[in-house]
C-alpha positions in Angstrom: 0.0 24.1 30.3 -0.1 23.8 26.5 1.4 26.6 24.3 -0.2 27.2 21.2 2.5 28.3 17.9 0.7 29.4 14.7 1.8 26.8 11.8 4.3 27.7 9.5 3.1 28.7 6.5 6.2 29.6 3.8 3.3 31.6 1.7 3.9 34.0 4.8 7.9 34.6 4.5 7.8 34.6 0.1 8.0 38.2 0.0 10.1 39.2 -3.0 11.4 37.8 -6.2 15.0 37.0 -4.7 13.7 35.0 -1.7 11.1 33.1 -4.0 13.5 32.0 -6.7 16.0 30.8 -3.6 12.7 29.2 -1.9 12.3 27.7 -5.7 16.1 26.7 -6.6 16.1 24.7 -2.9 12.8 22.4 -3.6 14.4 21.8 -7.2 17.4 20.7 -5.4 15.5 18.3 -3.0 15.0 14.1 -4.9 11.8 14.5 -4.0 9.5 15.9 -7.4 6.0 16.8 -5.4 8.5 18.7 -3.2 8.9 21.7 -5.8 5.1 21.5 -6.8 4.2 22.3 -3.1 6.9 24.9 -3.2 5.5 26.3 -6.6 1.8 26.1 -4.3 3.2 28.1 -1.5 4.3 30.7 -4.4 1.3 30.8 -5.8 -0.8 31.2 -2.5 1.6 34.2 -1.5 0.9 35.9 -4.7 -2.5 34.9 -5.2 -4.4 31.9 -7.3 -6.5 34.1 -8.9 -3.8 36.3 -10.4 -1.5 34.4 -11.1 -4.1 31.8 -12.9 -5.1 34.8 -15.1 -1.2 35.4 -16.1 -0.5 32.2 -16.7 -3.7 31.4 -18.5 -5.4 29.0 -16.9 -8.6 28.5 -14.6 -8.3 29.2 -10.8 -9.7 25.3 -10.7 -7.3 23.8 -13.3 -4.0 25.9 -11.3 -5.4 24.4 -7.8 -5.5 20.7 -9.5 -2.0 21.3 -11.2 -0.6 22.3 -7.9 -2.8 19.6 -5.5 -0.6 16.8 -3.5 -0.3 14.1 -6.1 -1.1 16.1 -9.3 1.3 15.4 -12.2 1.0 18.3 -14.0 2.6 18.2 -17.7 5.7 20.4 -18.5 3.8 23.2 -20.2 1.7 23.7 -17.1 4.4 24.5 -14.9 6.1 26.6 -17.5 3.2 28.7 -17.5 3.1 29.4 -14.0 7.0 29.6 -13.6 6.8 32.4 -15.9 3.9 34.4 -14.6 5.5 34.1 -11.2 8.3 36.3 -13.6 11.1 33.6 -13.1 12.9 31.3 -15.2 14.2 27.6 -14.6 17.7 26.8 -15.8 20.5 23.9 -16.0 23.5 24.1 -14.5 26.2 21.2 -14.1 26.5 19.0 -11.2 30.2 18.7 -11.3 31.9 22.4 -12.2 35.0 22.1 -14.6 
């Protein structure tokens, strides 16, 4: 007998800005770049594409091509969407004095 699970789906758990910024902080953390794109994604899907395209300023297409598996979207982009998801990216040191 087989059980069936629904897939995980993040989009589902991102509720509020605390838990995003964490989900965030954690992908930026990971060596892997495409990692925080498909966290940024999963963001994006759990507030809406369509929304937040219109805040950040860009077309639904040309936020679903920034955020597709392999896209190398430039610096601005993200900004953009980073801050019409209302959060901020910031540097901290590796090694605390």
């Amino acid at each position: 007998m087989k059980i069936k699970t629904p897939l995980f789906d993040a989009a589902d758990y991102l509720e509020d800005e605390e838990t995003i910024a964490e989900y965030l902080t954690a992908a930026l953390e990971d060596p892997n770049p495409d990692l925080f794109l498909v966290a940024v994604k999963d963001v994006a899907r759990a507030r809406g594409m369509t929304q937040l395209a219109k805040d950040a300023g860009l077309g639904r297409e040309s936020l679903y091509k920034a955020l597709a598996p392999g896209a190398k979207p430039r610096y601005d982009t993200v900004l953009k969407v980073v801050r019409a998801l209302g959060l901020r990216l910031h540097a901290q040191p590796v090694r605390e004095p």
